[in-house]
C-alpha positions as CSV (number, residue, x, y, z in Angstrom):
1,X,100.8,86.3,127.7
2,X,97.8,86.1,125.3
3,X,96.2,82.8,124.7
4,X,95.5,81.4,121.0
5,X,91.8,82.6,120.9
6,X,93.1,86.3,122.3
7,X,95.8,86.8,119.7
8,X,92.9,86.0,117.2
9,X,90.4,88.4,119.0
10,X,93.0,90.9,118.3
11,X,93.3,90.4,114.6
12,X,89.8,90.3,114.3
13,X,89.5,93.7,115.6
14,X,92.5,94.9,113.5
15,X,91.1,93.2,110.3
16,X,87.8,94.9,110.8
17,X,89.3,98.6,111.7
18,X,91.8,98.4,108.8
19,X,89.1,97.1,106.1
20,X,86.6,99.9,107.6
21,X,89.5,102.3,107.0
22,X,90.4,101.0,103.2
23,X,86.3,101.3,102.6
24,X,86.2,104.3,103.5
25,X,89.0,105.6,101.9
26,X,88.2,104.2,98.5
27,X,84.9,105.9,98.4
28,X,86.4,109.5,98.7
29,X,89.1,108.6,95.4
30,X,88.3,108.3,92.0
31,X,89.0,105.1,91.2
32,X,89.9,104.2,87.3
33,X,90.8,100.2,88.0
34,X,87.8,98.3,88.6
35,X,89.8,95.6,90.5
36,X,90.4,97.8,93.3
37,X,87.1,97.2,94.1
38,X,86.7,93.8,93.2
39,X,89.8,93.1,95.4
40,X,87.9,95.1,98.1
41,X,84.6,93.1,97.9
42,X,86.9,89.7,97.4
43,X,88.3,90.6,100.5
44,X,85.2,90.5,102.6
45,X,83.4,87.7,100.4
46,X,86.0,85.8,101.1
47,X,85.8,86.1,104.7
48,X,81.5,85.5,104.6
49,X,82.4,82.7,102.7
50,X,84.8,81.2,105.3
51,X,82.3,82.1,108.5
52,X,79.6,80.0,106.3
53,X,81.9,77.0,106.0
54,X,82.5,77.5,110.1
55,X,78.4,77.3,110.7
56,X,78.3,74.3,107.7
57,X,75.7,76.9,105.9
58,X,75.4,77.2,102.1
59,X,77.0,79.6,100.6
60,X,75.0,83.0,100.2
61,X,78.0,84.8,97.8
62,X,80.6,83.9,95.2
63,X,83.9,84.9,96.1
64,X,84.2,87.9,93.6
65,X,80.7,88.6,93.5
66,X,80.2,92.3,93.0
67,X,79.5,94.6,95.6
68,X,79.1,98.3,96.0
69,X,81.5,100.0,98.7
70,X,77.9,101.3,100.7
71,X,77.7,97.1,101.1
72,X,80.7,96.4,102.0
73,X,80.5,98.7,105.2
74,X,78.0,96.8,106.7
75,X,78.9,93.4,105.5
76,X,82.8,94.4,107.3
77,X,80.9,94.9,110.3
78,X,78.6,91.6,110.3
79,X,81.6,89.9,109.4
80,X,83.7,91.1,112.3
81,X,81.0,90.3,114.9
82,X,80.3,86.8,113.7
83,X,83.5,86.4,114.1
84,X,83.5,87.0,117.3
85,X,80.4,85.1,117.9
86,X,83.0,81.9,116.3
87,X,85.8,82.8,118.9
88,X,83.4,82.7,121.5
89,X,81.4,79.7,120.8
90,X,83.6,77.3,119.4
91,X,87.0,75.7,119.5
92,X,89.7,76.9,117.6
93,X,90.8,73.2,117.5
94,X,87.1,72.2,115.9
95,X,87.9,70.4,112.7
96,X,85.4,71.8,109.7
97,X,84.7,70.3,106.7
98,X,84.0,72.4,103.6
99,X,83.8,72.1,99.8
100,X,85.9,74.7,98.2
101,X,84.8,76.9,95.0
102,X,86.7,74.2,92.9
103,X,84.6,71.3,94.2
104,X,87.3,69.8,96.3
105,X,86.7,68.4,99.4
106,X,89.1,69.7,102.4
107,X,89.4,69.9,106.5
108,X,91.2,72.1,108.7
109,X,90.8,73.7,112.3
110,X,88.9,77.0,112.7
111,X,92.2,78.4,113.9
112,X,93.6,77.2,110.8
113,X,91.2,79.0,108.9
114,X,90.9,82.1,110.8
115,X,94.5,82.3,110.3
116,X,94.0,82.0,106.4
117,X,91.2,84.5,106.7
118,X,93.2,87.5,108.2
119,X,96.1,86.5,106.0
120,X,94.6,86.2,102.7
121,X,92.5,89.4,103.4
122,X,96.6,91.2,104.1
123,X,97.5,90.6,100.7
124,X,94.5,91.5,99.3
125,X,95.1,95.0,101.1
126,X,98.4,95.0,99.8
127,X,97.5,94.7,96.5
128,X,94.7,96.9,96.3
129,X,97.2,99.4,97.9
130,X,99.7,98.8,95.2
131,X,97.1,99.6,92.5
132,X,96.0,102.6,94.1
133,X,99.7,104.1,93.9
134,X,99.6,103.3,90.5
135,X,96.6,105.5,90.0
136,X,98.9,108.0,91.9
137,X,96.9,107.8,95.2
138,X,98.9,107.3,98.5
139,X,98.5,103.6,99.9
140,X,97.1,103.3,102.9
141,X,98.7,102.3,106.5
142,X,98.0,98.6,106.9
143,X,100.8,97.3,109.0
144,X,99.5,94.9,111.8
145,X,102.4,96.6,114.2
146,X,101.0,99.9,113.9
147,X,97.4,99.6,114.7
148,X,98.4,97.1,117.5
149,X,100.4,100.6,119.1
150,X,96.4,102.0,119.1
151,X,94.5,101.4,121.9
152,X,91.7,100.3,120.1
153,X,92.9,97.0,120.0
């Protein structure tokens, strides 16, 4: 049975692939709703945002900051591997204080947060994929259970 910091390992990787895959996707679709591509950019602010609070670092982005989908390839990738770089070099039960984007001042674990992270970034997907079928494009695969059947993760 997986430990804690495994099971998290593994939805890093999933996050990363399945993020890589809706990037990639988007830039071969016309796309006529702009917040499909603020909800993609959101997605992986959001996350550069939370590694940031992790290493007590200023924040370099605003959560809906506007990116192109040619950034957001790279910046999925640097997210992904400082994630890692979190997993392996601190404890899931470190507590981290952080100042949200309303001002408010909060704690919680970096499991706790790494937890939000992957989640938050899930509905995000979902919407953007409910959007996309709007535009009468198909939605994209996202389910957790289906890329854990790969063996890329």
């Amino acid at each position: 049975m997986e430990n804690g910091q495994q099971t998290l390992e593994k939805w890093n990787a999933y996050n990363q692939l399945v993020n890589d895959k809706f990037i990639k996707h988007l830039q071969g679709l016309v796309i006529k709703n702009d917040r499909i591509h603020v909800l993609m950019a959101h997605i992986l602010n959001a996350h550069l945002i939370w590694l940031e609070r992790i290493k007590k670092s200023p924040n370099s982005i605003g959560p809906f900051a506007p990116q192109t989908l040619e950034v957001l390839l790279p910046l999925n990738d640097k997210n992904a591997m400082a994630t890692v770089e979190v997993l392996k070099s601190k404890s899931l039960e470190d507590r981290i204080d952080y100042v949200n984007s309303q001002g408010q001042k909060f704690e919680n674990s970096i499991h706790e947060i790494l937890i939000h992270l992957f989640n938050h970034s899930t509905y995000h997907r979902g919407q953007i994929n409910q959007l996309l079928v709007a535009e009468g494009h198909k939605a994209m695969v996202s389910d957790y259970i289906f890329y854990n059947r790969t063996p890329i993760l």
